[in-house]
C-alpha positions, 0 to 999 in steps of 0.5 A: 602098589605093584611099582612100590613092591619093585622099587624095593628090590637091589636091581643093580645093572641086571638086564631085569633093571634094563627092562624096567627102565625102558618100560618106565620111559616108554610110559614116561613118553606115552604120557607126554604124548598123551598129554600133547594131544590133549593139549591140541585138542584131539582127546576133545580140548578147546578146538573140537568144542569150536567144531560142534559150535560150527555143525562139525562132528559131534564127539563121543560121550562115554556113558557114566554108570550112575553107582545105582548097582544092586549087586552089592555082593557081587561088589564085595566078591570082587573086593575080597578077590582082589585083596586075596590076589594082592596078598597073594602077589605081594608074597610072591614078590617077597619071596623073588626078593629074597631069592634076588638077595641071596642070588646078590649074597653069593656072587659078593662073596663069590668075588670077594674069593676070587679077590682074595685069590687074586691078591695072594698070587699078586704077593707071591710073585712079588715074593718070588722076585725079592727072592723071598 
């Protein structure tokens, strides 16, 4: 959710663009890493089974909760505080939109003038030398 609220924002060339797509290749990278060593058997792939068949180290397991949880209140707690916390996120990051969007409004107008300027003393000079 998060990733969708940022992709909607008009990024442009801004360092805040930079960043976030270093940070999106960063992860990009980290999981073909992940992805490789999976492949090779580190995380427990095909040759680590070969090990323990052969007396090797026997790998980690992870311990599964079997859902058997009685604090059912205590579930839908944390669901109500994690759709609060979202809500709230969500309108913060409205709210840095459109601070971004009139940030973007200005400075278009801002060149817009100086464009404007640029071309009226272009015309003035040209103006000057046919003596106009």
């Amino acid at each position: 959710n998060i990733l969708q609220e940022l992709l909607e924002f008009d990024w442009r060339n801004s360092p805040l663009r930079r960043k976030y797509d270093s940070t999106k290749y960063a992860l990009k990278q980290l999981e073909t890493v992940l992805y490789e060593l999976s492949v090779a058997g580190a995380l427990g792939g095909h040759d680590s089974v070969k090990l323990e068949e052969e007396g090797g180290p026997k790998q980690k397991r992870i311990k599964v909760d079997d859902g058997d949880n009685s604090d059912g209140k205590k579930e839908e707690n944390d669901k109500e505080i994690e759709i609060s916390a979202l809500g709230t996120f969500k309108q913060e990051i409205a709210e840095i939109k459109d601070r971004m969007d009139h940030r973007d409004k200005l400075r278009e107008n801002l060149i817009k003038t100086a464009r404007d300027a640029q071309k009226a003393a272009k015309n003035s000079i040209f103006a000057m030398h046919r003596g106009n």
